[in-house]
C-alpha positions in Angstrom: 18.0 -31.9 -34.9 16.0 -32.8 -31.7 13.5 -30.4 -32.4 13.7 -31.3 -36.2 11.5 -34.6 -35.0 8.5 -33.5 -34.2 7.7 -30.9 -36.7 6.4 -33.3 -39.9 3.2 -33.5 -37.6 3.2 -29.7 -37.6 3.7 -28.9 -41.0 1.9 -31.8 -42.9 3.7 -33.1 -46.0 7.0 -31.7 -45.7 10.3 -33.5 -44.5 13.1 -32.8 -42.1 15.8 -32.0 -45.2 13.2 -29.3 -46.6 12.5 -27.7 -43.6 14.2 -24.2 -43.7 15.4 -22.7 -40.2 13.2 -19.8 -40.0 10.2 -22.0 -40.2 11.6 -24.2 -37.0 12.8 -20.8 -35.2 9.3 -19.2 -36.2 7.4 -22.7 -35.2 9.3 -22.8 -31.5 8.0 -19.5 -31.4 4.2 -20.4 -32.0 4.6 -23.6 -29.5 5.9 -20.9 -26.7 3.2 -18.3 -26.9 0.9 -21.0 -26.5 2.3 -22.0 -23.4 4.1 -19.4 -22.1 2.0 -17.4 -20.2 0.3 -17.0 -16.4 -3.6 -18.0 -16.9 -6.2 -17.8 -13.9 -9.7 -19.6 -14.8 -12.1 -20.0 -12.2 -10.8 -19.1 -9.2 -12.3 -19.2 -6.0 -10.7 -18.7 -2.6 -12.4 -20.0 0.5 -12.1 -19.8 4.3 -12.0 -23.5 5.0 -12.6 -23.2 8.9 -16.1 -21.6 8.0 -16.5 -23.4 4.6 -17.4 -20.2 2.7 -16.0 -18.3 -0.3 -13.9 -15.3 0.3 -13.0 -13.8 -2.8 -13.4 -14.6 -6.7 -11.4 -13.1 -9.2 -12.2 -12.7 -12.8 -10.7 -14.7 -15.4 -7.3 -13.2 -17.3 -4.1 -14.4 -19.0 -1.0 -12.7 -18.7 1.9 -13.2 -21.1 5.1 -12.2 -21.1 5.8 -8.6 -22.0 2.4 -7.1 -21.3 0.9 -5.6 -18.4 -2.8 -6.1 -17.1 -4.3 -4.0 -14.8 -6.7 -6.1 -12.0 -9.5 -3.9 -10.9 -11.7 -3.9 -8.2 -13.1 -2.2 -4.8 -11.8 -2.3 -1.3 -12.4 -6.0 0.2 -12.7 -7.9 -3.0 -10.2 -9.8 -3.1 -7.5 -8.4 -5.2 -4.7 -9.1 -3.1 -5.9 -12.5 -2.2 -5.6 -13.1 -6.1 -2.1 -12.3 -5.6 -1.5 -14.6 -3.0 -2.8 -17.2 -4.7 -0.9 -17.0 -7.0 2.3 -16.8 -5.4 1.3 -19.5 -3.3 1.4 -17.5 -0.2 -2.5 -17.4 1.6 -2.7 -18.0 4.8 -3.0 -21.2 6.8 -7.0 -20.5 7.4 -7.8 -19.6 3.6 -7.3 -22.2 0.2 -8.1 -22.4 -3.5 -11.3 -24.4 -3.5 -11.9 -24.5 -7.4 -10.2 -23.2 -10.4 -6.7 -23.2 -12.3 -3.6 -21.2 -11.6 -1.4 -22.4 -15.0 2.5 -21.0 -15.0 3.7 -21.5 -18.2 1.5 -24.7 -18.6 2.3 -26.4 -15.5 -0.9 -26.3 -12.9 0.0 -24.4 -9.5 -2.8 -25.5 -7.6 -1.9 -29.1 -6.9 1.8 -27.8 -5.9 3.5 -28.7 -3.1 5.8 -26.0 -0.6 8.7 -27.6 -2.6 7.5 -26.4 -5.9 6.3 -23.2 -4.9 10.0 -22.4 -3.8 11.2 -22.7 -7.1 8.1 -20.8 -8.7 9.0 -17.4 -6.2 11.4 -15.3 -7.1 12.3 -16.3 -10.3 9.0 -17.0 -12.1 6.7 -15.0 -10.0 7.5 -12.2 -7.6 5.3 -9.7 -5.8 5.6 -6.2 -4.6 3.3 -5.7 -1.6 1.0 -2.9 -0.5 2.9 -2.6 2.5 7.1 -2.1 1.7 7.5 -1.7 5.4 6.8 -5.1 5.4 8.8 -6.4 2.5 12.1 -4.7 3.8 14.4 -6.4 6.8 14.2 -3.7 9.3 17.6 -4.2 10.5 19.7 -4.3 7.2 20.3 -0.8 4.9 18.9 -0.5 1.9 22.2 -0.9 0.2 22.5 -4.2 1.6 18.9 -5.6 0.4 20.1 -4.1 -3.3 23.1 -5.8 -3.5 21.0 -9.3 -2.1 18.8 -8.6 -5.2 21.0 -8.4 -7.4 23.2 -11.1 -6.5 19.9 -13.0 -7.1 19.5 -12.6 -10.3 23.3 -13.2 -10.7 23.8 -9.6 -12.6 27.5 -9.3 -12.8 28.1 -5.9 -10.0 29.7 -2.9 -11.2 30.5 0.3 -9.4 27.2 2.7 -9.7 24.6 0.5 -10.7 22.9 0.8 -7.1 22.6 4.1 -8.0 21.7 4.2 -11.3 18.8 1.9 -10.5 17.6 4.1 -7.7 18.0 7.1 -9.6 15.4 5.7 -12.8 12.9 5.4 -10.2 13.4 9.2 -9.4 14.8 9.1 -5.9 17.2 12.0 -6.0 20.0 11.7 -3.8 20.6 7.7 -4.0 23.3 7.6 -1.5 21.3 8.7 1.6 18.5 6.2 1.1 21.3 3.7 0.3 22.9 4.2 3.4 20.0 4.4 5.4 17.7 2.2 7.4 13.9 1.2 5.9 12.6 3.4 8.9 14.8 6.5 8.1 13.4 6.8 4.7 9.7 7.8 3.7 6.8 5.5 2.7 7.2 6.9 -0.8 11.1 6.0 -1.0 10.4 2.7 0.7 7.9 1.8 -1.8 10.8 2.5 -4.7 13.4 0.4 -3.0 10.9 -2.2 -3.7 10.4 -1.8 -6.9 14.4 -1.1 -7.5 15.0 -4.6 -6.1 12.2 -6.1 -7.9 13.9 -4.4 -11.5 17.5 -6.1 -10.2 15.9 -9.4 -10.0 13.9 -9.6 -13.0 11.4 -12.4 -12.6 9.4 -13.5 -15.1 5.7 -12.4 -13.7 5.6 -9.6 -11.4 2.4 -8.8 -9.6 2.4 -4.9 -8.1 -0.5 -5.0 -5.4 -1.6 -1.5 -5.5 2.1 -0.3 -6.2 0.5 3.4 -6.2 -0.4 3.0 -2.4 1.4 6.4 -0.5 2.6 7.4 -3.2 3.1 11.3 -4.4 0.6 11.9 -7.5 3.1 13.6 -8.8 5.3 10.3 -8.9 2.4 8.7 -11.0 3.9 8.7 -14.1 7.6 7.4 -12.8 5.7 4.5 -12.0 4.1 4.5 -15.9 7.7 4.5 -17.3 9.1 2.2 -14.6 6.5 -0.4 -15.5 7.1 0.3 -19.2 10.6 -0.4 -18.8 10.0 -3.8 -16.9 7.5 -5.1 -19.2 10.4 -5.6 -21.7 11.4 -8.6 -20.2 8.6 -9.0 -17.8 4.9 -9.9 -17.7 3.1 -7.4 -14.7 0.1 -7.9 -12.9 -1.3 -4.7 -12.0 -3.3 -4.8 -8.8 -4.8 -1.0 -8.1 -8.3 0.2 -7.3 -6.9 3.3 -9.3 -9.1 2.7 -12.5 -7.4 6.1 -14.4 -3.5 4.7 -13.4 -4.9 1.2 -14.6 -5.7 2.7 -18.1 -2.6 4.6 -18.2 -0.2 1.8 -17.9 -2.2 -1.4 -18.9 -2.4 -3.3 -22.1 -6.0 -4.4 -20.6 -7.5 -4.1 -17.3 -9.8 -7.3 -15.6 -12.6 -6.3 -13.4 -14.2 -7.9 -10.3 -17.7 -8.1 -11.3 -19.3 -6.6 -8.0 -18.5 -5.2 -4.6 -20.2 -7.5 -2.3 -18.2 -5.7 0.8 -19.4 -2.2 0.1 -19.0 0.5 3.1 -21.8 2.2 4.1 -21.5 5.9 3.9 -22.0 8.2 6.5 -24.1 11.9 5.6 -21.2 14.1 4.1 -20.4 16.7 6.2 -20.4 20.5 6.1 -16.5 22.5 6.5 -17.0 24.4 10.1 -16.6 27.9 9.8 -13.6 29.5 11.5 -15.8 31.1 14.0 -16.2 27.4 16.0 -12.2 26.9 15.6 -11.4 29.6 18.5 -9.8 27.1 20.9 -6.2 26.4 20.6 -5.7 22.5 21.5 -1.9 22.0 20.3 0.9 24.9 19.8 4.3 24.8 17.8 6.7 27.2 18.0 10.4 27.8 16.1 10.0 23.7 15.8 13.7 21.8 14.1 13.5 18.9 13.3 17.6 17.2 12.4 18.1 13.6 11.6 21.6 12.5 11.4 23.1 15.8 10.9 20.6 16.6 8.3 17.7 19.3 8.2 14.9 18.0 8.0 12.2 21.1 8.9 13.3 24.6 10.2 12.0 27.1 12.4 7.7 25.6 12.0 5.1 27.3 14.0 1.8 26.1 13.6 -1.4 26.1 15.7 -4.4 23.7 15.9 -8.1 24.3 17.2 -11.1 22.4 18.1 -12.7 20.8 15.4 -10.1 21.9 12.9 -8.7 20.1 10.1 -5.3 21.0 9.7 -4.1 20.2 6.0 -0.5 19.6 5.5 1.5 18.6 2.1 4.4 17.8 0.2 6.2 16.0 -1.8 7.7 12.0 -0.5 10.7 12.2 1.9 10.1 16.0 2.8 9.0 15.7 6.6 6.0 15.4 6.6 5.6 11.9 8.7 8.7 13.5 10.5 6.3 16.2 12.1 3.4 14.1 13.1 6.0 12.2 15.4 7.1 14.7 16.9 3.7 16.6 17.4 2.3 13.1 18.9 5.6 13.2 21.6 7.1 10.0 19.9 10.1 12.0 18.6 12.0 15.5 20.5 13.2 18.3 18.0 16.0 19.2 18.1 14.7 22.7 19.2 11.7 25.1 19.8 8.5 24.1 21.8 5.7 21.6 21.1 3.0 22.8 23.5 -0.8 21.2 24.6 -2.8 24.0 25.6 -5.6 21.8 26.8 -6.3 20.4 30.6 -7.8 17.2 29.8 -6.7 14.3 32.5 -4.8 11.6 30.9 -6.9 8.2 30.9 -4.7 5.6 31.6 -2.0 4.4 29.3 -3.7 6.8 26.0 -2.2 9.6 24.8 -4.5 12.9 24.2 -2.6 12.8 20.8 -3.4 9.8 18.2 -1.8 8.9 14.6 -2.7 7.1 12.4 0.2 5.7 10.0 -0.1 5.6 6.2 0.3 1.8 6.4 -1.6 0.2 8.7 -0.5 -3.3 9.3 2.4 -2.3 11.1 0.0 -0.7 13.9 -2.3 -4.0 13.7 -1.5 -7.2 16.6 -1.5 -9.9 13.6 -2.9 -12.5 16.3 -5.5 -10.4 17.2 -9.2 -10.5 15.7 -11.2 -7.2 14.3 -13.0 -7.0 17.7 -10.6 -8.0 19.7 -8.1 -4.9 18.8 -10.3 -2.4 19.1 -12.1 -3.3 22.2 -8.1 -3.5 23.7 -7.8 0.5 22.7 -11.2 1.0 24.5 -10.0 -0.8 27.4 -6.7 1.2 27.5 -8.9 4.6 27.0 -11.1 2.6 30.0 -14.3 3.5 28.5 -17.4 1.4 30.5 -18.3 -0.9 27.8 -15.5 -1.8 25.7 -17.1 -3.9 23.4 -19.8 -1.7 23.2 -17.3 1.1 22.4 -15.7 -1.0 19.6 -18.8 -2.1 17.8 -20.1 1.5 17.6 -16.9 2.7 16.6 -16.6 0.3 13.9 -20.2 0.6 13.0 -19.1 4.5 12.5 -16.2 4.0 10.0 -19.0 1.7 8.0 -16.7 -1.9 8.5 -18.7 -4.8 7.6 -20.0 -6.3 10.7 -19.5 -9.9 8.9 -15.7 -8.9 9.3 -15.5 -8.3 12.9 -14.2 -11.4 14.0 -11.2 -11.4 10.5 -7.5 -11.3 11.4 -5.8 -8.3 9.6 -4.3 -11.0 7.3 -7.6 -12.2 6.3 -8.6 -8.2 5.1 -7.7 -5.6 2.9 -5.0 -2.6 3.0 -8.0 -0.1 3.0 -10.2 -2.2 5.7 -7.0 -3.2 7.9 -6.8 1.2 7.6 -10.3 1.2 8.8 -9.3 -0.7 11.9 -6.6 1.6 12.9 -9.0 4.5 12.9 -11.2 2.9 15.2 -8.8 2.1 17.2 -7.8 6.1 17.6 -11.4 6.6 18.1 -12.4 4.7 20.6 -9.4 6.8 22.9 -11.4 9.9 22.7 -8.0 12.0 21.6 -8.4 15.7 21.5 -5.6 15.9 18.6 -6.1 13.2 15.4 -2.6 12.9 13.0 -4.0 11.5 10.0 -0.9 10.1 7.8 -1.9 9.6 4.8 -5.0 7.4 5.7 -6.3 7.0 2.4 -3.2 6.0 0.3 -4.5 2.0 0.2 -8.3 3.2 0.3 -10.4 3.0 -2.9 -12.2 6.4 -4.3 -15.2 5.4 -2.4 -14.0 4.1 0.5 -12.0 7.5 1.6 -14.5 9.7 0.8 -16.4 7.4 3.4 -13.1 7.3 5.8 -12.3 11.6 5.0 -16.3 12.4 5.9 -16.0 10.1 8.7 -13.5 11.9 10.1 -14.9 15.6 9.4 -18.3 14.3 10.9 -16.3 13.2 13.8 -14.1 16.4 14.9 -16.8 18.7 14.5 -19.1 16.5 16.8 -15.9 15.5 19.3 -14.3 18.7 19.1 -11.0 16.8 17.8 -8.5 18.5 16.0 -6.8 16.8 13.1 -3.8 17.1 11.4 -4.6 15.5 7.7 -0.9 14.8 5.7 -1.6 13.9 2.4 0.4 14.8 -0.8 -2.9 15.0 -2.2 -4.1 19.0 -2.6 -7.6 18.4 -4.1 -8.5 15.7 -1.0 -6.8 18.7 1.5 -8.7 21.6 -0.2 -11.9 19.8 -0.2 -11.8 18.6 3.8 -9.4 20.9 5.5 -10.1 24.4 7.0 -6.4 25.4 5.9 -3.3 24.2 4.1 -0.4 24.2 4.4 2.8 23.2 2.4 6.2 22.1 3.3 8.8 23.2 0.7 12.9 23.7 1.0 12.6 22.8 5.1 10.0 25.0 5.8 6.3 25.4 6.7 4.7 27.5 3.9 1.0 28.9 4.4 -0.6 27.5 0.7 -4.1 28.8 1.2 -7.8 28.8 3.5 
């Protein structure tokens, strides 16, 4: 009867005693949809120390059940949005103006004490970076079970599995029993989104949840999304504009890139005839984690100035190779070999890689500048700080950024750093792992010229892994594929 009182102002003329209950169950209805939803109105986010606006995201609404896609260009400030929203920005950066309204209730005004009880179970997030969103030190079982426990889901034997399995990883039980840093980026990235489905928040932002992963996987994610939205609201994040339209109910737009790279000349493939000299060998290369076979019998060979194209699908070696190629990792047999004589230069390695996600290589304490002018040093190049501007002035980095911490940028500019950093080492050998997964159309077609304009004038060889074959046919001299262990030659 408690909601019996308020309805005569709702309904006009009519009394408690003729009041039907499909009328009050479709009324509580009405008075929920009005209120139930996540709104964002006028946002702006602002760098207090420097009293300037940093990013300022359109207006949307999302209500429960739907998804809507948030669109926009490297350095815009799509996930700033997101951690506005959880109430998680950094120290240095705050909402200035604007509304953040969770189910009617205003978030800006909240205190650390409300925002505790807002994460988790009203609003959850899956980061760019899973690295980062895993415990390093606890198996991926054991961060499952903590999510489900969470959302106090009664446990039954197999549903670890079952969970795993809907986001298409295919043998559950090794990445269950394994370590975040014995799986691949693409698997990390679905333990995250398994732990999200066991919790089941209300809202759940995805910030670019495509970032690393297989192309192939795309429309896994599609289903996996369709499936959540049944009992949650999801804020897409992706600069992806054809996966937006493909999973979103409607897709929000940041009205202009006011952080655009600039692009360097595109560059011209070198014929093979300038690829003569060998700079790194491979020969009858195994590579065996924990009793398992990861790659068998590879032989390979890369030159000056070639781009070396390699594929596959997530979790099939790929990232496994580059480590053992740059000396971090032994095989278990055959013969990794450097058939140059350059002279080591201090503490850098002729050999650089660059990681698919690049906060994990970033000092978070340390400024833009600051981290590549400590790679220059290291390389001991004259002018360090000369070294670093130019190398950053290469890649096309905003020189407003310079002096950002890597929390203050984006996944595709904090990418941008790492390059430079490689750069400034003047390496003869160049891994590229999957540099463009959190990069923008634009913005690796800038990073992918870069680095073709830069081998054939350094005379660096690259390695580019990508599970991407159009972005490897279009900048590599040849491809190849790894398929059932093995290195398979996929074409010139």
């Amino acid at each position: 009867m408690a909601v019996v009182r308020y309805l005569p102002r709702r309904l006009g003329c009519l009394t408690p005693d003729r009041i039907l209950v499909t009328d009050i169950r479709m009324l509580k209805d009405d008075v929920e949809t009005q209120t139930m939803s996540l709104k964002v109105t006028g946002l702006k986010i602002s760098d207090t120390a420097r009293a300037r606006m940093v990013a300022q995201p359109p207006d949307f609404e999302l209500r429960d059940g739907e998804v809507v896609g948030l669109c926009g260009p490297i350095g815009a400030g799509k996930t700033l949005t997101a951690l506005a929203i959880a109430g998680l920005l950094p120290a240095s950066l705050a909402v200035s103006s604007g509304s953040i309204e969770l189910d009617g209730n205003e978030l800006t005004t909240s205190g650390e004490t409300d925002w505790q009880s807002v994460r988790g179970d009203k609003v959850s997030i899956v980061h760019q970076s899973p690295a980062e969103a895993l415990d390093p030190i606890r198996k991926c079982r054991a961060q499952l079970e903590a999510a489900l426990a969470w959302s106090r889901t009664e446990f039954h034997e197999g549903i670890l599995d079952r969970v795993l399995t809907d986001f298409e990883i295919d043998d559950p039980r090794r990445v269950l029993n394994s370590f975040p840093h014995q799986i691949s980026g693409g698997e990390r990235q679905r333990v995250i989104f398994a732990m999200h489905a066991l919790r089941k928040p209300k809202y759940l932002i995805a910030d670019e949840p495509t970032s690393g992963l297989n192309r192939e996987l795309f429309p896994v994610l599609v289903r996996s999304i369709e499936v959540l939205k049944q009992n949650t609201g999801c804020l897409v994040i992706s600069h992806d504009d054809a996966f937006l339209r493909q999973v979103s109910d409607r897709i929000v737009r940041f009205e202009s890139d006011t952080t655009a790279l600039v692009r360097p000349p595109a560059q011209q493939k070198e014929t093979k005839s300038s690829l003569d000299e060998t700079i790194i060998r491979l020969k009858n290369v195994a590579i065996v984690h924990d009793q398992t076979n990861i790659l068998s019998n590879v032989s390979l060979s890369i030159g000056k100035s070639e781009i070396l194209g390699l594929r596959g699908a997530s979790g099939t070696g790929k990232t496994s190779l580059a480590r053992v190629i740059a000396g971090l990792d032994k095989p278990r047999s055959g013969t990794v070999e450097m058939m140059t004589q350059r002279e080591p230069r201090n503490k850098t390695s002729p050999v650089q890689i660059i990681y698919q996600d690049p906060r994990r290589s970033l000092t978070p304490s340390m400024r833009v500048l600051q981290a590549v002018e400590e790679a220059a040093k290291m390389a001991g190049a004259a002018a360090p700080h000369t070294a670093a501007t130019e190398a950053l002035n290469q890649l096309g980095f905003p020189p407003d950024k310079h002096n950002r911490y890597p929390r203050e940028l984006s996944g595709g500019q904090c990418q941008l750093i790492a390059l430079a950093r490689a750069l400034v080492t003047n390496p003869e050998l160049l891994i590229a792992d999957e540099v463009t997964a959190s990069l923008d159309v634009e913005s690796a077609q800038v990073v992918l010229e870069a680095i073709s304009r830069i081998a054939k004038d350094s005379e660096i060889g690259v390695l580019m892994i990508s599970h991407d074959q159009e972005l490897l046919r279009a900048y590599a001299h040849q491809m190849l594929q790894i398929k059932d262990c093995r290195i398979l030659v996929a074409e010139r």
